[in-house]
N, C-alpha and C positions, 0 to 999 in steps of 0.2 A: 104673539105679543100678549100681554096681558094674563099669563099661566107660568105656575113652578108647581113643585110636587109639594103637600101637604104635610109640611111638617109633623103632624098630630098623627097623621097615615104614615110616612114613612116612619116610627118609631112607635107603632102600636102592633102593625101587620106581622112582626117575626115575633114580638113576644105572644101574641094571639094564637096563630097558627101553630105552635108548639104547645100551648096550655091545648088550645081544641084537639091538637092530633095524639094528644096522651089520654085526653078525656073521652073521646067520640069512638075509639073502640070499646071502653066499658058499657056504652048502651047498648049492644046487639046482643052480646053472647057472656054466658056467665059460664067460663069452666075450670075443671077441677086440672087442665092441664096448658101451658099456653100455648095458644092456635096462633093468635096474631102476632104479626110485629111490635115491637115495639114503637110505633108509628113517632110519640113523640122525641124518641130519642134521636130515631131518622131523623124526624125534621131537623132538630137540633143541629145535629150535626151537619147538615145541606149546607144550613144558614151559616154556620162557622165556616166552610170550606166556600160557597160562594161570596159571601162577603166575609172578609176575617176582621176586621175592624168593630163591624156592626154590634153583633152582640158582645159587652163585656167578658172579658175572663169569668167575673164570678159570677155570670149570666147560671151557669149552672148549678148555684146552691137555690137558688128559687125555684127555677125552671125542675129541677130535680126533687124537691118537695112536694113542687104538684103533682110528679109523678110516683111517689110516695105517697101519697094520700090517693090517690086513684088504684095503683097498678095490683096493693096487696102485700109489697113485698114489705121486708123488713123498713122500718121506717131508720129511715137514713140511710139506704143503701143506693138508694139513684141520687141523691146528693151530691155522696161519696163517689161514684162513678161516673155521673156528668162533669163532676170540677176535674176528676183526672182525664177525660175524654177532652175537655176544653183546651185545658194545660199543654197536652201531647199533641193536641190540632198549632195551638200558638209554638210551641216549639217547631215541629215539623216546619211552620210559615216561616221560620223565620230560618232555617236551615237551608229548605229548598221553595225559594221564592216563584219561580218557575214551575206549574204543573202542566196536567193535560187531564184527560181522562180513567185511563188507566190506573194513573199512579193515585187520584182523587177515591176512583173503586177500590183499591187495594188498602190505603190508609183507611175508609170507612171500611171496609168489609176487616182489618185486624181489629177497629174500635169492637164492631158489631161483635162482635167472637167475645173477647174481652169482654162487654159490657155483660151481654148473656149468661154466657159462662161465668163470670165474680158475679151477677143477680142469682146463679144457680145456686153457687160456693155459699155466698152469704143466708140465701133462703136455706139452705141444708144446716148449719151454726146452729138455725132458730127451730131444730128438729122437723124440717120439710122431711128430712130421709127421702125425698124422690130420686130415681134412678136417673143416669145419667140420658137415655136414650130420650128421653121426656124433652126435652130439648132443643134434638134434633132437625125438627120439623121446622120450628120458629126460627132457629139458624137458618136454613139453607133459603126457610120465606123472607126472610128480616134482609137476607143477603142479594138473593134477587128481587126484592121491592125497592132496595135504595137508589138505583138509576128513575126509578117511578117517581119515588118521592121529593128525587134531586129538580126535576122535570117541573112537579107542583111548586119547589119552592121555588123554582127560575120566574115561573110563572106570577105566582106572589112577589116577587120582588118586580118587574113589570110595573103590574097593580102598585104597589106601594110607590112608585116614581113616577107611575103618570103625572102629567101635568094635569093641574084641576085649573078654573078659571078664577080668578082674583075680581069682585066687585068692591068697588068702592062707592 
């Protein structure tokens, strides 16, 4: 009695946890090639395939500028590749309503490829000239971190539905 979930909580925790998990790899390591995941993209995407409603469609022109202003890459290119990651999550939902596990890993892990690979394509445009093996790494980490990250945003979402108590 007397508890619901936090209005102001459930609608701040998934745009947050995406701006910190895009931001909070830039404080540790500064390199010339990338080592990490792209963590906020993960999130991103968790949050769209756990709850599809939640974030807007055009969740990904903000969400994707922050990650533009942090990550290095060309400016506008995570933009450009979160709204079509968004797009192709909302298609997929509405195709096959129905998932599981597997097929959730499979749909993220072609995004993850995709995203990487067009961040590679578009960073190379802007004379990166880097080789393609450069890459490599952050794919196959970015691919097995996303059951992890799916896990944290489960977790957050929890967090953002608890019930808090109501005084009057």
């Amino acid at each position: 009695m007397n508890r619901a979930p936090s209005p102001i909580l459930a609608q701040v925790v998934p745009w947050l946890s995406v701006v910190l998990a895009t931001i909070v790899p830039t404080w540790f390591v500064i390199a010339s090639a990338p080592m990490f995941p792209p963590f906020g993209f993960l999130t991103f995407l968790a949050w769209r395939q756990l709850r599809p409603g939640l974030l807007p469609l055009w969740a990904g022109l903000p969400l994707g500028l922050v990650d533009d202003l942090f990550s290095g890459q060309p400016f506008g290119s995570a933009v450009l590749l979160w709204s079509l990651a968004a797009i192709a999550i909302d298609n997929l939902e509405e195709r096959f309503p129905w998932r599981n596990f597997a097929t959730e890993w499979l749909v993220a892990t072609s995004l993850i490829i995709l995203y990487i690979l067009g961040s590679y394509l578009l960073s190379n445009l802007v004379a990166a000239n880097a080789p393609i093996h450069v890459v490599v790494p952050q794919l196959v980490i970015s691919i097995f971190a996303y059951p992890l990250i799916g896990r944290l945003v489960a977790v957050l979402d929890r967090l953002r539905l608890t019930a808090v108590r109501i005084t009057r």
